[in-house]
N, C-alpha and C positions, 0 to 999 in steps of 0.2 A: 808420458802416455801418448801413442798415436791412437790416431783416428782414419776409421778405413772412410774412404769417398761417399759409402752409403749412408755413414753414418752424420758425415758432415752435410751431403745432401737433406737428409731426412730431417737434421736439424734448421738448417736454411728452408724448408717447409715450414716446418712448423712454427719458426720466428717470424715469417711471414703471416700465416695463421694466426698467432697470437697478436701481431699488432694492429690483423685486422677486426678480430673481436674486442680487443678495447678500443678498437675505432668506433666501433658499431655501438656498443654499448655507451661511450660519450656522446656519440650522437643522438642514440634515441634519450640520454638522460637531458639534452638539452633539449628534446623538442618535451618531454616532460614539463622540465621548470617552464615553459613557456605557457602549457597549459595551466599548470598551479597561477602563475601571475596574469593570464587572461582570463580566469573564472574570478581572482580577488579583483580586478579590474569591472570585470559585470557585476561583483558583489556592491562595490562600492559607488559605483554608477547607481544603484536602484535605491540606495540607503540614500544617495542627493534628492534622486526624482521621489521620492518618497515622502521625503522631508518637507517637499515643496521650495527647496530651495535654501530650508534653514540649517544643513547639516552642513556648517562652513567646514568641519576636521575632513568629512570625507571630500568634499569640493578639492580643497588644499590638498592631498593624497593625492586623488586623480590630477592634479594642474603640474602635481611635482614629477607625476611619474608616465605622464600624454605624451613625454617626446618618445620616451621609451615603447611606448606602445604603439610609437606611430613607428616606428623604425622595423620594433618586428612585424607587423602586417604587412608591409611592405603594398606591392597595388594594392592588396585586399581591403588595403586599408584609404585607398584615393580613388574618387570619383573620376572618368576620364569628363566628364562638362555636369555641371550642377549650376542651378537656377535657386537663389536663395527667393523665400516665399516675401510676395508683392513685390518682385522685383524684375525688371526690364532687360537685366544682361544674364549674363551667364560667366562662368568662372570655368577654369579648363585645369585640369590635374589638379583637383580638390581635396587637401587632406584630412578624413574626417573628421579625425579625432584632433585632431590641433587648432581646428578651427570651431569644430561645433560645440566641444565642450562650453569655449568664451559666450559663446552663444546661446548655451541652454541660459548660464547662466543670469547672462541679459536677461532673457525673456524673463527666467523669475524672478528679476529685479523689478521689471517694470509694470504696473499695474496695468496697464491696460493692454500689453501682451497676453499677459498671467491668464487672463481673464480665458481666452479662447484656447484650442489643442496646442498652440505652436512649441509648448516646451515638451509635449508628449511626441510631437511628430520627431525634433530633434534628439528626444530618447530615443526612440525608437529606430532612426536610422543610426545611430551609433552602436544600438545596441545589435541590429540585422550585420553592419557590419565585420564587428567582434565575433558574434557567432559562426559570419560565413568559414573566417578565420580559424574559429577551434574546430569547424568542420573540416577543414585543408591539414591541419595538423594531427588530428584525429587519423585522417589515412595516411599520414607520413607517418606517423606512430608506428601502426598495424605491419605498416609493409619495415620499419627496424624490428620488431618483435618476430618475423618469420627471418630475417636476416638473419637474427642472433640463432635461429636453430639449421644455417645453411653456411656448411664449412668452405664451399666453392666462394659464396661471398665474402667468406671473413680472407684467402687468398686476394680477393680484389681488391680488398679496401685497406690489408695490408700492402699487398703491390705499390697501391694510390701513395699510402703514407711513406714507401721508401724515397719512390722519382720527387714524390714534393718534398723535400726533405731538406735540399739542398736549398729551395725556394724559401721555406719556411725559415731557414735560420737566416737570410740574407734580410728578411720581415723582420726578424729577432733582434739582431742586430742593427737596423733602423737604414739600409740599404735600401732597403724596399716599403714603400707604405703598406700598410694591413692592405686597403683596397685595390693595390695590385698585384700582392700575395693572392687575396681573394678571386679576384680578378682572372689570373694567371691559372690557378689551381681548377677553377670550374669554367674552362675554355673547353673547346671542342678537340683542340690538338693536343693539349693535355692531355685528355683522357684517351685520344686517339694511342698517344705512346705508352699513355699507363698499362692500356686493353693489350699492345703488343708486348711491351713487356711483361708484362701476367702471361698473356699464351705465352708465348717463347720460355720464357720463366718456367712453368709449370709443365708443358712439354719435354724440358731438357730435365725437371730434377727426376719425374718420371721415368722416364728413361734413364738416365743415370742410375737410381735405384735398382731399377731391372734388371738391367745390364751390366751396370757395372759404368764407373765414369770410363774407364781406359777403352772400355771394349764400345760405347757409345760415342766417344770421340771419334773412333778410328771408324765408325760405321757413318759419320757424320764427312769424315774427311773424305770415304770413299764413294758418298753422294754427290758432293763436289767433284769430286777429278773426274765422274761420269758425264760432266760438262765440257 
C-alpha cells in the first residue's frame, strides 16, 4: 500500500497532536494528584491541632509524608528570612513544613508553651502556606483544562515531547540525572528550539498538504536561488 505525501504529512500532524494531548492531560492529572494530597495534608494537619496534640496516628502521617510536601511547594513552601518567636536571630531559606511541623509539636508537648497561641500561630502559618500553594496550582489547573480544548497547544507540547525525547531516554537509561533531564528540558534554549521547530514544523506540513510536498519543495528551493 503506498501513501501519497498528504497523506503521510497529515499523519505526522496528527501524531504530533496526539502526543501533545496526552502530554497535556498527564500534566494536568499530576497537578490533580497534587491537589488530592495537599487537602488530605490540611486534613490531617487540623485532626493534630484539634486533637491538642494527642492524635499521634495523624502527627506520624504528616512527619512521614513533610518531606514530600516540602518538595512539591517548592518556594511556596520556604520562607526567604523567618524569626522564630522570643528569639534574637533570624534563619534565611526556611522551610516550612520540615521545620514547623517539629515545632508545633513541641509546643504541645510542653506545658508551659501549651498554655499560650504559639501552637495556633504555627498552625496557622503552615496552614497560610499550603493554601497559598493549592491557590498556585489551582491556576495551573485552569489554564491545562483550556489547553486540553486548544488543538494549536496539544501541536506544542507534542513538538516539546519529540526534541526532548532523545534527552529523556539518555535520563532513562541513567546517562543523565532526572535533575538535568529536568533541568535541560525547562531551559530557555530548549524551548527556544522546541518553539522553532513547532513553526517550521507546522509551516512545512501546512504547506505540504496544500500543495503538495513536490510542488512545495520546489517553491521552497526557488526562494532560495532568489538569493
Amino acid at each position: 500500500m503506498v501513501f501519497s505525501d498528504r497523506t503521510i504529512l497529515i499523519f505526522a500532524l496528527s501524531l504530533a497532536c496526539a502526543l501533545g494531548l496526552i502530554r497535556v492531560i498527564h500534566q494536568r492529572m499530576r497537578i490533580s494528584n497534587k491537589l488530592v494530597f495537599a487537602a488530605e495534608f490540611l486534613q490531617k494537619l487540623r485532626a493534630y491541632v484539634d486533637s491538642n496534640g494527642h492524635d499521634n496516628e495523624s502527627y506520624g502521617w504528616l512527619t512521614h509524608r513533610s518531606g514530600k510536601m516540602q518538595r512539591q511547594m517548592g518556594h511556596h513552601g520556604i520562607y526567604a528570612s523567618y524569626r522564630p518567636p522570643y528569639a534574637n536571630f533570624q534563619y534565611s531559606n526556611y522551610p516550612i513544613i520540615l521545620n514547623m511541623l517539629p515545632e508545633l509539636r513541641k509546643t504541645f508537648d510542653d506545658d508551659v508553651l501549651n498554655r499560650g497561641d504559639l501552637a495556633h500561630q504555627y498552625a496557622i502559618a503552615i496552614q497560610e502556606a499550603i493554601v497559598r500553594y493549592v491557590g498556585n496550582l489551582d491556576d495551573i489547573e485552569q489554564e491545562y483544562i483550556k489547553n486540553l480544548r486548544n488543538p494549536f497547544i496539544w501541536f506544542r507540547e507534542g513538538v516539546r515531547a519529540i526534541v526532548s525525547f532523545p534527552v529523556s531516554i539518555l535520563g532513562w537509561l541513567g546517562a543523565l540525572s532526572e535533575r538535568t533531564v529536568s533541568a535541560l528540558i525547562s531551559s530557555k534554549s530548549f524551548q527556544f528550539v522546541s518553539a522553532l521547530v513547532g513553526i517550521v514544523g507546522f509551516i512545512s506540513a501546512v504547506m505540504g498538504i496544500a500543495l503538495g510536498w513536490d510542488q512545495f519543495k520546489k517553491m521552497v528551493l526557488d526562494w532560495f536561488n532568489t538569493f
